[in-house]
N, C-alpha and C positions, 0 to 999 in steps of 0.2 A: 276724617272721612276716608282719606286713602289710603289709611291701616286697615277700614272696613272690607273696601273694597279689594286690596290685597286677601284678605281672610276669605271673601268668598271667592275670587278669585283661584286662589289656593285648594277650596274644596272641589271646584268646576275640572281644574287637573287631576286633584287626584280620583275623580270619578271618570277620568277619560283615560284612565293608570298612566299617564306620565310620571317617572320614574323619580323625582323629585321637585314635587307640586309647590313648595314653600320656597324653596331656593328659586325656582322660576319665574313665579308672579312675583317675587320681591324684584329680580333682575329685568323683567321686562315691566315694571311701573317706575324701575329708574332710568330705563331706557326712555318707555314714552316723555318722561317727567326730565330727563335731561340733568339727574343727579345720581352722587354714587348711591349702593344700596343704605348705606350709614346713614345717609341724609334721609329719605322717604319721608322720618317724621316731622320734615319742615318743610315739607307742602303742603300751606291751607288749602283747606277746604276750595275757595273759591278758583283755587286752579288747578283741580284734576280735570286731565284729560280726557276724554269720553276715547281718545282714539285707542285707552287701553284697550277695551274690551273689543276692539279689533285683530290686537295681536295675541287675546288672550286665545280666542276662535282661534287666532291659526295652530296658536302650541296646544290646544286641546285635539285639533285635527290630525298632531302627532308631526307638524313641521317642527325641524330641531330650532333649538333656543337659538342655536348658533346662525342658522339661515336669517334668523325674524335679528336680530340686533346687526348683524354681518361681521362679528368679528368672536373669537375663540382666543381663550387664556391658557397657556401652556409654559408651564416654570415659569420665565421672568417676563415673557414677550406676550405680546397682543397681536394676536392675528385678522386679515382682515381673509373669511371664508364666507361662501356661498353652494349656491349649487354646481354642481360638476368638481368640485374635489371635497376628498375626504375632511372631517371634522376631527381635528386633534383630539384625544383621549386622554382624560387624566391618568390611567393606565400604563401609558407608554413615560412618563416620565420617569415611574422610577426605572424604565430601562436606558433612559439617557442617564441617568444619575450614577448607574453601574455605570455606562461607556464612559464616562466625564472622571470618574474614578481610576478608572484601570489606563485613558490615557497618562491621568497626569501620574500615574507609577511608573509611567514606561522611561519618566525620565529622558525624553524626547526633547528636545527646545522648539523645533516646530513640527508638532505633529500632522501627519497627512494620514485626512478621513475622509472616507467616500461615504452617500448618503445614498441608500436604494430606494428607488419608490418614493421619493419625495412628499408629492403632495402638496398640502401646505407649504412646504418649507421648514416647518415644526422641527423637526430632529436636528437638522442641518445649520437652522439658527443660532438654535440653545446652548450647540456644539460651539459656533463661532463664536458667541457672548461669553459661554463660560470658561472656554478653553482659550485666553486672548490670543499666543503666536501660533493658532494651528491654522493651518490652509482646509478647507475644508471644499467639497465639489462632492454636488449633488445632481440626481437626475430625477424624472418624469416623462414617462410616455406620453400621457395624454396634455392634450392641446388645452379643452375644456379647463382641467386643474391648472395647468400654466399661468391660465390667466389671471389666476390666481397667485400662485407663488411668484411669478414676477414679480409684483407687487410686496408682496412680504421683503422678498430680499433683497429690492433697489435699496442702494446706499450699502451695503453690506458687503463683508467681504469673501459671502458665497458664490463659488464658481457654479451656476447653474447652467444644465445641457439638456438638451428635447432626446429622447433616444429610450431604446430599449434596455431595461436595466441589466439585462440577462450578457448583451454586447459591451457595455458602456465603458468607457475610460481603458483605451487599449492601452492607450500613452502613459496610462501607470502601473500597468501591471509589473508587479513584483515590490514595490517599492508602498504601499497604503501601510500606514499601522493599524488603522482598524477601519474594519467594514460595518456600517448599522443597516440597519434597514426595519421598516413595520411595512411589510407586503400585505397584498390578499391571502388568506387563509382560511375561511372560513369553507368547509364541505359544500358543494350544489344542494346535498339532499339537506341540506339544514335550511335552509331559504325561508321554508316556512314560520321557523322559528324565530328568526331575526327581527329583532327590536326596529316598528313601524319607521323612527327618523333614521335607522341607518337601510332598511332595506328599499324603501320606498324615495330615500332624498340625498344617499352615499351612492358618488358612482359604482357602478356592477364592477367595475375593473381592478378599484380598491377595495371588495371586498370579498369575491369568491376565486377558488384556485382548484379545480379539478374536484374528483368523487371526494378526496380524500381533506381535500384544502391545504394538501401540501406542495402541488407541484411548484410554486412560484419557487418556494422553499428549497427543494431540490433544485434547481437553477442557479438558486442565490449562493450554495452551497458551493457550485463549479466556481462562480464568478468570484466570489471571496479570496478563493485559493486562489485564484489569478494573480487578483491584484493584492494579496496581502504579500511584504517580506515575511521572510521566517520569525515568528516569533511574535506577530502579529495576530492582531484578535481581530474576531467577529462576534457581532450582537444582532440577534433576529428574533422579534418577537411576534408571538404564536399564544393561540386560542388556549384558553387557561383548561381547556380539554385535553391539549394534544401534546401534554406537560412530557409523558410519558415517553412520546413518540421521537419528537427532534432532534436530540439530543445525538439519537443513533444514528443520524445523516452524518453528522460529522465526527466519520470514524477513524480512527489511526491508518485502517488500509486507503482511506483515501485524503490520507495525509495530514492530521488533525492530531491535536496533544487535550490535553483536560476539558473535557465537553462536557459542557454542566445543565443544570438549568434552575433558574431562580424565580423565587415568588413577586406578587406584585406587593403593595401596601395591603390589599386583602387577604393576603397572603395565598393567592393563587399562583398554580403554575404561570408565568406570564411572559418567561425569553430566556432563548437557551446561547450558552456563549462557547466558544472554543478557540484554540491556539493554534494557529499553523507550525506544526512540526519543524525541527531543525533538520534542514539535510544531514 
């Protein structure tokens, strides 16, 4: 019976265009049902929950999967997310996968990474797990999200700080190997376009940045060169539109060496990276 109801399930999203209908009603009938999705087929009949079709209503209403379960999968870790901060994106992983590469080249013994724009905790995590002796410190403006990433990174060995990402970490400038960051970016005049669970349940804060959606960008660009030493990288990822654009923020005259930028797994533009210049 709950394969059944899965299948219609399945059809009710993707009549309400949620972006992947099958993957969702499998994951929220293992939520309500209290099994992974592997399992599903060993709940009898006699104990489906009727409360699915309550949280099927909310993801057809276009609440993200992530709000209705409370928790967001990102590389190895399990996040616990809600409303008031951003939902980790499978998207951004392979741009930690890049950072995670180019630290362990640097041939560092304890690498020092700063984490812009937090959020979740997602980037800043991934970094600490995968990268064992790096020191890592991350921030977060908003309060709202905090209360969230607290949570993620108790017990961990992330330095987390309340503060503007644009001032953050006086106390290490010059000295960072690399800088990450997934800011807001996306245009104002795009809004309309913006996919229902991130416009309507992604705070505004994490997700738009001036006409152009680059100003955060431009910020992060000064603050990078702050805190990076020479020879130090930065990783900032940007709207698989603005592939074109970034890349030229971080230009030689403002003290930058090989500025690239790289696709995602869909092979979209997805994070542009660059080298702080040797004096």
């Amino acid at each position: 019976m709950l394969l059944a109801e899965v299948a219609q399930a399945t059809q009710r999203l993707a009549d309400a265009g949620v972006p992947s209908p099958r993957n969702d009603a499998e994951e929220l009938a293992a939520f309500v049902h209290g099994v992974k999705r592997g399992e599903l087929h060993t709940v009898k009949d006699a104990d489906f929950d009727a409360r699915y079709w309550e949280v099927i209503a909310r993801r057809e209403a276009r609440e993200p999967l992530q709000h209705i379960t409370g928790h967001a999968y990102f590389r190895y870790l399990e996040l616990q997310v809600g409303p008031g901060v951003f939902v980790p994106r499978p998207e951004t992983e392979s741009v930690v996968g890049w950072a995670i590469d180019a630290v362990r080249a640097m041939d560092v013994v304890e690498p020092l990474i700063v984490d812009l724009c937090t959020g979740s905790g997602a980037i800043a995590l991934a970094l600490a797990q995968e990268v064992p002796r790096s020191r890592v410190h991350a921030v977060e403006l908003s309060e709202d999200a905090l209360r969230w990433t607290r949570k993620n990174v108790e017990g961990s060995r992330v330095d987390l700080r309340q503060g503007d990402a644009l001032e953050a970490f006086r106390d290490l400038d010059g000295q960072v190997d690399l800088v990450i960051s997934n800011p807001p970016y996306i245009p104002l005049t795009e809004w309309e376009y913006v996919a229902p669970e991130a416009r309507d349940h992604d705070p505004e804060l994490a997700l738009f940045s001036g006409e152009d959606g680059l100003d955060l960008i431009r910020g992060i660009e000064r603050t990078a060169h702050r805190l990076l030493r020479p020879g130090g990288v930065v990783v900032v990822e940007h709207a698989d539109t603005q592939g074109g654009q970034v890349p030229w923020i971080f230009t030689e005259e403002r003290g930058w060496a090989d500025a690239a930028d790289h696709p995602d797994l869909n092979n979209r533009p997805r994070f542009a990276t660059a080298r702080k210049a040797m004096p």
